[in-house]
N, C-alpha and C positions, 0 to 999 in steps of 0.2 A: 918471489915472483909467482904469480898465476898464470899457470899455461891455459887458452884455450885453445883446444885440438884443434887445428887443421886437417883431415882428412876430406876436404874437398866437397863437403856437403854440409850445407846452412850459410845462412848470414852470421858470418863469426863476426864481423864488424861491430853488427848490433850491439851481440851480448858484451862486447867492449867498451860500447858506446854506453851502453847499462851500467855495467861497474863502474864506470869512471863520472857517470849520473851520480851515482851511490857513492861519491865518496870513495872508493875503495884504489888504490893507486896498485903501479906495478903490475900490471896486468899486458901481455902479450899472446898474440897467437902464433901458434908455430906446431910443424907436421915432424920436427926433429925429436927420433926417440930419447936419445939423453936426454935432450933440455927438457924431456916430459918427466923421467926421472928424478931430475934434479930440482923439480918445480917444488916450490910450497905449498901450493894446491893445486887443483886441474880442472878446469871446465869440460867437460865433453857434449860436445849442444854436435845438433843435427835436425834436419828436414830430408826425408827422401826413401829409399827402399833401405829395407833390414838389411839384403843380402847384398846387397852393392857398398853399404858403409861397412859390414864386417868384413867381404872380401879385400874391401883395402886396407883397416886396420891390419888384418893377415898381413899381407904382401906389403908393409910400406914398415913394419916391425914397431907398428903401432901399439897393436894389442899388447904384445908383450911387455913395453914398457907399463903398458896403462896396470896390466898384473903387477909388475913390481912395485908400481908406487904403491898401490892398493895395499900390498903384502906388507909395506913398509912401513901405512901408517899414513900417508899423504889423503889431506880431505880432498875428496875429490867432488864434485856436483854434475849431476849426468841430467840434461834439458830434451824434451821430446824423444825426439829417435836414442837422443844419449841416455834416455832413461831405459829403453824399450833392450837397447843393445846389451844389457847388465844383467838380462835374463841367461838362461841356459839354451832354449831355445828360441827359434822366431818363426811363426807360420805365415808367411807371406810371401806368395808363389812358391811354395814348395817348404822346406823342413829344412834350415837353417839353422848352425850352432852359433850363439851367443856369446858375451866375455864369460857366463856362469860366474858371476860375483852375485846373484841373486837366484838361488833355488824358486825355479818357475819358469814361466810362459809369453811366448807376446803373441795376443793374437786377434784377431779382427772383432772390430766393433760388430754385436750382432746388429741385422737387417733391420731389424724391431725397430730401431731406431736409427735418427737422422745421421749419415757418414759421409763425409767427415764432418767430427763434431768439429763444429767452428766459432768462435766467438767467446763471452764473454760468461764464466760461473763461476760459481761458489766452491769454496773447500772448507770442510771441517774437518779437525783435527781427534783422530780415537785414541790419541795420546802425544803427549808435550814432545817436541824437538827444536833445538835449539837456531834449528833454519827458520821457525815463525815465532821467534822471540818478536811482539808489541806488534804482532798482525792481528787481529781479532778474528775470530774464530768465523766464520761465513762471508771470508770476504772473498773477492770476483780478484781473477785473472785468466787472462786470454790463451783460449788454447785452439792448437788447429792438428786434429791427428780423422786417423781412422783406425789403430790399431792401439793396445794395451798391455801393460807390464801387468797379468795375475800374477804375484808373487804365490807360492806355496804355501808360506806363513802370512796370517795377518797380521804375526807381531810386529813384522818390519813397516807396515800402513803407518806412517805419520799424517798422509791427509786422501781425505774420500770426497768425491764429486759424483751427482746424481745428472746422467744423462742418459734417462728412460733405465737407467741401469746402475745400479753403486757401483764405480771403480775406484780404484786407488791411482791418485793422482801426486801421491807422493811418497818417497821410502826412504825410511834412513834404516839401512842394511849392516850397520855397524859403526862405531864412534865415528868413523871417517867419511864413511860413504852414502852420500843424497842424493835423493833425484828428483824430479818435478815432472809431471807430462806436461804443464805449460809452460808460457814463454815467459816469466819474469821480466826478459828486458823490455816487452811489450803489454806491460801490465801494471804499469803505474806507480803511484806512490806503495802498493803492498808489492808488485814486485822488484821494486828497489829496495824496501827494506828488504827483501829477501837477499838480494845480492852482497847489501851491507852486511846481515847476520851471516852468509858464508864468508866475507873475508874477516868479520872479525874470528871466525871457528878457524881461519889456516891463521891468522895474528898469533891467537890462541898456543894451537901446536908447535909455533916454534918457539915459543917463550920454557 
């Protein structure tokens, strides 16, 4: 089974509606911390404030599960805020702790340019990961943020998108653990293949 989180922030629907587009079966949402434990992989998708979705993973014994699967092994896939929240910290309204499964930062789109980025860009890839297996390398998916995962290291950058600014728009932080700042389930045939490449990666791990 694939959990996607429930913590009361995003269209969990969608990214279900997504997977099950993609082929990919067995996929539930649920806010219970076992069943997040006990999941074959994990979705953590979100839209909304840093400090409002970590204060509930706190309080609802969210996080902690999400740490254990992490610790265990479990591929997990973190969407928009799910990506932002995997940092250490989060600077929006104020100085915010993170899950810290990603040594770095989240923090606001400079002025410079257009916030929130919205709509429809390219990612290239500064090295191979097995979340954009048969995506070609500059294609468009939809993204809708104002704020950013700086990772500390660029080794963990599997995909970079230019908006007025290079960010990384994608990380895989260890065999298990991806993230995306867009919405795959809102982005077409490249982000259904993305949906399919993460469930065949939990396929994979329980084999």
């Amino acid at each position: 089974m694939i959990a996607v989180v429930d913590y009361g922030m995003g269209n969990l629907r969608s990214v279900q509606k997504g997977f099950e587009s993609a082929g990919v079966d067995g996929v539930s949402i649920t806010g219970y911390p076992p069943a997040i434990v006990d999941a074959d992989g994990i979705v953590l998708p979100g839209v909304g404030a840093f400090r409002d979705a970590v204060a509930h993973l706190e309080a609802s014994g969210i996080r902690d599960a999400l740490l254990a699967a992490i610790a265990s092994g479990t591929p997990l896939l973190g969407i928009c805020l799910g990506m932002q929240m995997l940092a250490e910290t989060g600077f929006e309204d104020g100085e915010w702790s993170g899950l810290g499964v990603i040594p770095g930062t989240c923090v606001r789109l400079p002025d410079v340019v257009k916030v929130p980025h919205m709509g429809w860009n390219t990612v290239d890839y500064p090295r191979p990961s097995p979340l954009f297996d048969g995506i070609p390398a500059g294609s468009a998916f939809y993204f809708v943020h104002s704020y950013r995962l700086n990772p500390a290291q660029d080794s963990c950058i599997i995909g970079k998108t230019e908006h007025g600014l290079s960010f990384a728009s994608a990380i895989q932080a260890s065999p298990n653990v991806f993230a995306v700042q867009f919405h795959p389930e809102k982005s077409s045939a490249a982000g259904l293949r993305l949906l399919a490449n993460f469930g065949r990666i939990v396929q994979e791990k329980k084999q």
